[in-house]
C-alpha positions in Angstrom: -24.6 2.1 -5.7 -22.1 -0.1 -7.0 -18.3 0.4 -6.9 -15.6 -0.8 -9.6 -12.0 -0.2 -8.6 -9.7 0.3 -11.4 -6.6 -0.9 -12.4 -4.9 -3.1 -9.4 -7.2 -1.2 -6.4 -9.5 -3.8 -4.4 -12.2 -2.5 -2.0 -12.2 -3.6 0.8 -14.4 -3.7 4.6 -13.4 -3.8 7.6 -14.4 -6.8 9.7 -16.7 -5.7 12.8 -14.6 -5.8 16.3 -15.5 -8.7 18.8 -18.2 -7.8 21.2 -16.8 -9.6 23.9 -13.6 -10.8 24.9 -12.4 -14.7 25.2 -13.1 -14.7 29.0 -16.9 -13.6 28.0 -16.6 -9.9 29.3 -18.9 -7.3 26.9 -16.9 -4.5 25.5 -18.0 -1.3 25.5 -17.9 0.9 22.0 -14.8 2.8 23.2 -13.0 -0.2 24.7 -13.6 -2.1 21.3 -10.4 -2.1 19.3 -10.5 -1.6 15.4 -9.6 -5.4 13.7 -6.6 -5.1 11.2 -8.5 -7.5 9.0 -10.4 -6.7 5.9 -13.1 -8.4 3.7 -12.2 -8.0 0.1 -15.4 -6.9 -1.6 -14.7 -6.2 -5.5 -11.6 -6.5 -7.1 -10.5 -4.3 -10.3 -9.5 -5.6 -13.5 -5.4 -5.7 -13.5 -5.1 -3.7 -16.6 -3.3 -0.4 -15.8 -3.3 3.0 -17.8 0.9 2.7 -19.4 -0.6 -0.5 -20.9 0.9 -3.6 -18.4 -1.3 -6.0 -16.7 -1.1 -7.2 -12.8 -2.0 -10.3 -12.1 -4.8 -10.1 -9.4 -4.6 -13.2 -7.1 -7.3 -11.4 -4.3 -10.9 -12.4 -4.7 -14.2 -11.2 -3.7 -14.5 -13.1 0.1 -11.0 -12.8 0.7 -10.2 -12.0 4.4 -6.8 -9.9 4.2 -4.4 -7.7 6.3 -3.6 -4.5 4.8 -1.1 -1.6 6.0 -2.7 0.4 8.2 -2.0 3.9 6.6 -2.4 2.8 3.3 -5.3 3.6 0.3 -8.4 6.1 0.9 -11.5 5.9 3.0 -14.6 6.0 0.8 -18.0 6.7 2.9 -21.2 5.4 0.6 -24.7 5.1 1.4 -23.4 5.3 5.0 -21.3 2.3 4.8 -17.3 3.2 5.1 -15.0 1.2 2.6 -11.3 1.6 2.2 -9.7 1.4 -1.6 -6.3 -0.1 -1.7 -4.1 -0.8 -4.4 -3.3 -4.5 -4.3 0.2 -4.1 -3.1 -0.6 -2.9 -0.1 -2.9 -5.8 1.1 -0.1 -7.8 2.6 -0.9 -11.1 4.1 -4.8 -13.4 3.1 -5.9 -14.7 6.5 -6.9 -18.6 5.9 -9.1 -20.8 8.6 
């Protein structure tokens, strides 16, 4: 099943928590804590309904930081992906 956002929206993933810690303990499934970062997976057209255009500067790979309470949780095919509009993805992690 494929997924196209429209208008400004991205979908996005979230990126899997670290199975250990630094110091090379192995976390537990409760003790693991939910990463703030995202992977960008499609990215809609810009083009909204009232006729104006966004420039989209996210791309597909992206690694991003997005509010935490923002967009809506999509489950598909048992996978969970989170649909933001653009706006609300607020920093792209580089390195």
């Amino acid at each position: 099943m494929n997924i196209k956002p429209l208008g400004d929206r991205v979908v996005l993933k979230q990126v899997e928590a670290e199975e250990k810690t630094k110091s090379g303990i192995i976390l537990t499934t409760n003790a693991k804590e939910k990463p703030s970062i995202f992977e960008v997976l499609v990215v809609g057209d810009g083009k909204q309904a009232d006729g104006t255009e966004v420039k989209m500067i996210l791309k597909v790979g992206d690694k991003v930081i997005a509010n935490k309470y923002s967009g809506m949780t999509a489950k598909i095919e048992e996978e969970e992906f989170i649909i933001v509009k653009q706006s609300d993805v607020v920093a792209i992690v580089e390195g």
